[in-house]
N, C-alpha and C positions, 0 to 999 in steps of 0.2 A: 558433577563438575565437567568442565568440557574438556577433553582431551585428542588432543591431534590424531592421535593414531585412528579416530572413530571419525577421522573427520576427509570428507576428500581434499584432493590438490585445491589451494587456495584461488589457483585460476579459474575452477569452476563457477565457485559465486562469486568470482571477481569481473570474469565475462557480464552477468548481469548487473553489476553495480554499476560497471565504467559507464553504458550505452545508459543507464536509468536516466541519469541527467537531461541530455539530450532531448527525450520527449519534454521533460518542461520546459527548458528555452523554447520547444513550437508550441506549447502550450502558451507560455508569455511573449511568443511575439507575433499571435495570432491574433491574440485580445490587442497588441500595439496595432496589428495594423487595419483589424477590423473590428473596431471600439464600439461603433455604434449597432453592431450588430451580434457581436460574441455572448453580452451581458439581457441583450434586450427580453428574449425568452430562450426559454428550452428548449423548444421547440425550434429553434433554426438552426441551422445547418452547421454554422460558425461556431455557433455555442456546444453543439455535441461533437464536432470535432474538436475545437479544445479540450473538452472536456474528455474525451476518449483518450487525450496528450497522456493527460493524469493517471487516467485509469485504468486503458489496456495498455499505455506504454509505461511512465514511471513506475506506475506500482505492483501492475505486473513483471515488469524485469525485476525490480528490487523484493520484490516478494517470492517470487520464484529463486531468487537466488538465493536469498535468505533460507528456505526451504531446505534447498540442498546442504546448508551449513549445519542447520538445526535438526533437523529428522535424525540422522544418524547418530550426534554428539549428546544432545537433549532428548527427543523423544523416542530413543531405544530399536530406529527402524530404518537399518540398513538403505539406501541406495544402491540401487544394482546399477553397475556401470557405470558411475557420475560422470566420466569424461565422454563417455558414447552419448548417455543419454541427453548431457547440455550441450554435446556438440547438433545434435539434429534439433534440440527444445530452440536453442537460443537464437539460430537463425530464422525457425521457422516463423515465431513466437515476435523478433522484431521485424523481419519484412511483413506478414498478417497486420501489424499493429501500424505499420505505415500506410497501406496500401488501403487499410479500413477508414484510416483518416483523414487522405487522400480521398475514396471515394465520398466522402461526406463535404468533403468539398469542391469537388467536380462530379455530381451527380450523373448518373443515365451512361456511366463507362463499365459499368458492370464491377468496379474495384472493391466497393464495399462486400460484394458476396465473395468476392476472391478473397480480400483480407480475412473475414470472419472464418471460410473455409480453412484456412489455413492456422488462423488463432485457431479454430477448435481442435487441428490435427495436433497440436504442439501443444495445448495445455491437455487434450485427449490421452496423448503418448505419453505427460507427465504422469498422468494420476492412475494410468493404469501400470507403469514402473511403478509405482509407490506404493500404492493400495495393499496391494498383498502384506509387506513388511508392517505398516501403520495398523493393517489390522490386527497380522500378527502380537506386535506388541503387547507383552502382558500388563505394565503397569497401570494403573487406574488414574493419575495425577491429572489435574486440572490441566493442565498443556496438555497432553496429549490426547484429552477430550476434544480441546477446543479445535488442536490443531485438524482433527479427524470430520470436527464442523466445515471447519475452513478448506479441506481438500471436496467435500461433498459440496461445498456453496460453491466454489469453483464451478465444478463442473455443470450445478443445475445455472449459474450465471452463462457460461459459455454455451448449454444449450440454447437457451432461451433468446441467448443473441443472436447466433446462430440462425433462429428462428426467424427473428426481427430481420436480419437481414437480406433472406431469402424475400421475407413480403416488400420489404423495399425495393427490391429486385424485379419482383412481379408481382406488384399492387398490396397496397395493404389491406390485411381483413378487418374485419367488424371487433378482433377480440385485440386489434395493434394498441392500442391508446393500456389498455390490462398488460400485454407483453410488455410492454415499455416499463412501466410502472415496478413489474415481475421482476425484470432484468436490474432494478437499479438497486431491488430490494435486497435480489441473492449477490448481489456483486459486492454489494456495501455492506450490509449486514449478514448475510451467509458465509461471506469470502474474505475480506479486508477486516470486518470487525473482530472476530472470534480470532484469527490469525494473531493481529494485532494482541489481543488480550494471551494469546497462548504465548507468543515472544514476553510481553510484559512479564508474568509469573515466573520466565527462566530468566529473566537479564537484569531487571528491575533488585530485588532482592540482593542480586550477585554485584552488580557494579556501583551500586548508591546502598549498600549496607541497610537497605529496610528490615523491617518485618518480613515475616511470609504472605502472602496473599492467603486469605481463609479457603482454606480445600475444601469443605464442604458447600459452602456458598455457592461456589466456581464450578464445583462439578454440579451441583442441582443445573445452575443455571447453561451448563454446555450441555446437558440430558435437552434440558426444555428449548434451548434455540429453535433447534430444527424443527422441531415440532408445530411449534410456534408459527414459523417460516411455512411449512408445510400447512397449517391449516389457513395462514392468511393467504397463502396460493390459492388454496383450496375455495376459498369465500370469494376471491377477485373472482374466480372464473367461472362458476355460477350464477355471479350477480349480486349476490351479498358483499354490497359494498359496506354497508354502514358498519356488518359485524368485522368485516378485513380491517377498518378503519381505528374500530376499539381496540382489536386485537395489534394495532399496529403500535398503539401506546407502550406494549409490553415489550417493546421493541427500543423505544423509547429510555426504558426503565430498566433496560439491561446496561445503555449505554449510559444513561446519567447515573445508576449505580457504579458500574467500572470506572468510570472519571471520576466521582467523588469517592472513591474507597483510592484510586492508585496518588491521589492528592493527597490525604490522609495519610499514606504509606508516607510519601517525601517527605511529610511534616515529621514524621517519626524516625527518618533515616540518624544513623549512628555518624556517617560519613558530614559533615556540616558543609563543608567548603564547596560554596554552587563551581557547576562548572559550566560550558556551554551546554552538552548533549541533555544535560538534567534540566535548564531551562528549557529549552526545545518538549523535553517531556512532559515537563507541568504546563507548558504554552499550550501543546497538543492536547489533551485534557481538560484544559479549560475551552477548549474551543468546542472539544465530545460536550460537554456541560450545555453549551448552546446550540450544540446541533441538535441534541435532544430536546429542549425547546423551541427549533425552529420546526421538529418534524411533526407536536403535535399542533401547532401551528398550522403548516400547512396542513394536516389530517382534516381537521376542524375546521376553519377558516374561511370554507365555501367556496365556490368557485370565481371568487372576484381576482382584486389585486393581492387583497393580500396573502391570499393561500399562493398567488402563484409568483409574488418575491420572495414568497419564506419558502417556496419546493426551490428557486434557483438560488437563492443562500444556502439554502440547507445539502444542496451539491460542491457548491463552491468550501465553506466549511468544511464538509466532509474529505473531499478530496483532496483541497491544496492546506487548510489549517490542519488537519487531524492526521490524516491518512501520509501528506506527504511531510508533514510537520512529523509525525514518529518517524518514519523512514530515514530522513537525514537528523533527527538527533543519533536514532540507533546504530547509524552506520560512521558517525563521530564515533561512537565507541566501540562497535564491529571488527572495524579495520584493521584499527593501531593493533587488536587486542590478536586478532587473527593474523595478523603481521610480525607481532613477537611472539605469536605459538610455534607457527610455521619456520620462523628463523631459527629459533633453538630449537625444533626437530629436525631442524640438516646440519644441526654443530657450528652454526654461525652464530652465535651468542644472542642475546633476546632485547637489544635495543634497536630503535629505529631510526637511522640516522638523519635527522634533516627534515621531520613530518612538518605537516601545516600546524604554526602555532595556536595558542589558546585564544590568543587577540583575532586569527581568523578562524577562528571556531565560533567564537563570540558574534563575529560580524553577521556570519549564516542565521546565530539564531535572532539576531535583531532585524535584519534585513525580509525574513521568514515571518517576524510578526505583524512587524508595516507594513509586508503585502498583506495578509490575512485583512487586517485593519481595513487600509483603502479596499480590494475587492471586495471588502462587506458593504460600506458607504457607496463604490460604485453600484452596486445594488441598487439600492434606493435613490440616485442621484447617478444615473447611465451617462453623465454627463463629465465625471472624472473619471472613466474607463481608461483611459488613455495614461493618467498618473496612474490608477492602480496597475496596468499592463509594464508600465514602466520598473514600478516597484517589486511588480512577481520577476522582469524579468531578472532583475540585479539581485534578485534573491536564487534564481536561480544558478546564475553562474557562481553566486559563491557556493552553493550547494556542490555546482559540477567541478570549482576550483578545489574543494574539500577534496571531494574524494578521487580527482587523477592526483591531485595531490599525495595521498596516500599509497596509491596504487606506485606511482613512479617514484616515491620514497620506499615504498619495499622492492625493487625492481634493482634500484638502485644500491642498496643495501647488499641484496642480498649476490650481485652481479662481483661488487667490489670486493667484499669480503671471501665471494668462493673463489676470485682473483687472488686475493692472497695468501690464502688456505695451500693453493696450487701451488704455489710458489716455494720452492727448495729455502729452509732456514740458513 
């Protein structure tokens, strides 16, 4: 059970929630104003800079902060210093994430390598605070498998960028087109996915009154990721592509099993009464359902069109349906809950006066689907980029209205109330 006392100051992962936002509005009003060229391939500039919006900025701020909530409360493994250490992560971690995205759209200014350098000192200095205590940890639970996936895919993502960056810097090599491919593997499936499934197993259960997630299952399958990961590196960079390729299905099958067993789970929840953050999660999930079909898709598919709209769906899916689709459902039920911990461990009682109601809780996850929706269509039809860009971005700001929302409802709260606490009876 999560208890305050194991848990840092609430400003810690509240510093990354607030700024999370943020990158998706440039994310959505990148694709507004550069339609015809965001969605067209992957390969240009506009589309890896959006898409960097999502993924060194949304989900790395919201992931990392999340981290810092969960390691210590859930996964048994101290943070040393959380105020020291997210004061130097959090500004390093979003000026890198600017400046990398920035350079991807002002080419030949040298920002992209300075961005990267920087992300890698900040999620560097993350993993090497943590490591020690994660490894430490004795218990064996499927979180803390995954989560221990998810700190190592980090870091071989951020090498690997790293990498990438430098050769954009100064010429790409013969093995760039492999690096790319590497990078998007350990980022998404080494970093975000396992993460992802190790938050599910602690919160899932606890706040929608499921089942348990099967422990045996979950720990085979966070033994075998890396592994996995590790030998389809291993095949890319050799040359064996066809074996990286098969091997990438198992990849595949990790993620359309975790989406159909955590849909399974909600069907069998005790708790019946949908709320928003729960649709948000069965949306998210459903969406893992067809990324997994888009990726062996693209795997297969050949080198025409349609391997290379089902690789740029299968980004877009991943990152803004799945990845930021769990993100703000999780952080709908994060906040409030961290919000009445926090308040009744300083004696100010455990209500939150004035939060974002459930009709805008609702709007987030409606607004979260119709983009998903249009961005999939703009895919195949780059000629409604401009409504999908429209729709991410109104999905965004209710995202980013959520949670300042939250934030300046416990601010508030808790400002008024030690105001009258002070105050002589």
């Amino acid at each position: 059970m999560l208890e305050v006392r194991d848990a840092p100051p609430l400003s810690v992962p509240l510093r990354f929630f607030v700024g999370a936002p943020l990158f998706g509005i440039a994310g959505a009003l990148l694709l507004l104003i550069h339609p015809d060229t965001v969605l067209a391939s992957r390969w240009h500039p506009h589309a890896v800079a959006a898409l960097h919006c999502f993924t060194a900025g949304l989900m790395l701020q919201a992931m990392l902060g999340a981290l810092f909530q969960v390691l210590p409360v859930a996964a048994g493994s101290m943070v040393p210093r959380p105020r020291l250490l997210a004061a130097v992560v959090h500004p390093a971690s979003v000026i890198g994430a600017v400046l990398l995205i920035t350079g991807f759209m002002l080419p030949g200014r040298h920002l992209t390598g300075i961005g990267a350098a920087l992300l890698a000192a900040a999620c560097g200095v993350f993993v090497v605070a943590i490591a020690p205590g994660l490894l430490r940890a004795t218990a064996r639970d499927p979180a803390r498998r995954l989560m221990r996936v998810a700190v190592a895919g980090l870091a071989m993502a951020i090498a690997l960028g790293f990498a990438l960056a430098h050769q954009l810097e100064h010429g790409a090599g013969s093995h760039f087109v492999t690096l790319v491919n590497l990078h998007a593997l350990w980022a998404l499936a080494g970093w975000a996915l396992p993460l992802v499934a190790g938050v599910a197993v602690l919160v899932v259960p606890m706040f929608y009154i499921t089942p348990p997630y099967p422990v045996t299952a979950l720990s085979l399958a966070a033994a075998a990721l890396p592994v996995l990961l590790g030998t389809i590196s291993a095949a890319a960079l050799v040359g064996a592509i066809d074996l990286a390729r098969w091997l990438g299905l198992g990849i595949a099958a990790f993620a359309l099993g975790f989406a159909l067993l955590t849909l399974r789970l909600f069907q069998q929840r005790r708790r019946t009464r949908s709320d928003a953050a729960g649709s948000g999660w069965r949306s998210a999930m459903a969406a893992l359902v067809i990324a997994a079909l888009l990726l062996a898709v693209a795997l297969f598919g050949g080198d025409g069109w349609l391997s290379e709209r089902a690789a740029m769906a299968l980004g877009v899916v991943l990152a803004i349906g799945v990845f930021s689709g769990v993100i703000g459902a999780m952080l709908l039920k994060i906040l409030p809950f961290l919000a009445t911990l926090h308040l009744a461990a300083l004696g100010l009682g455990a209500r939150l006066e004035a939060p974002p109601g459930e009709r805008r809780l609702r709007w987030q996850a409606y607004l979260q689907l119709a983009a998903v929706c249009a961005l999939g269509v703009a895919v195949l039809w780059p000629a409604l980029a401009r409504i999908a860009g429209a729709c991410l971005l109104l999905a965004q700001l209710s995202f980013a209205g959520n949670v300042w929302g939250f934030a300046l409802a416990f601010r508030r709260t808790r400002l008024k109330r030690a105001k009258a606490a002070a105050q002589p009876s």
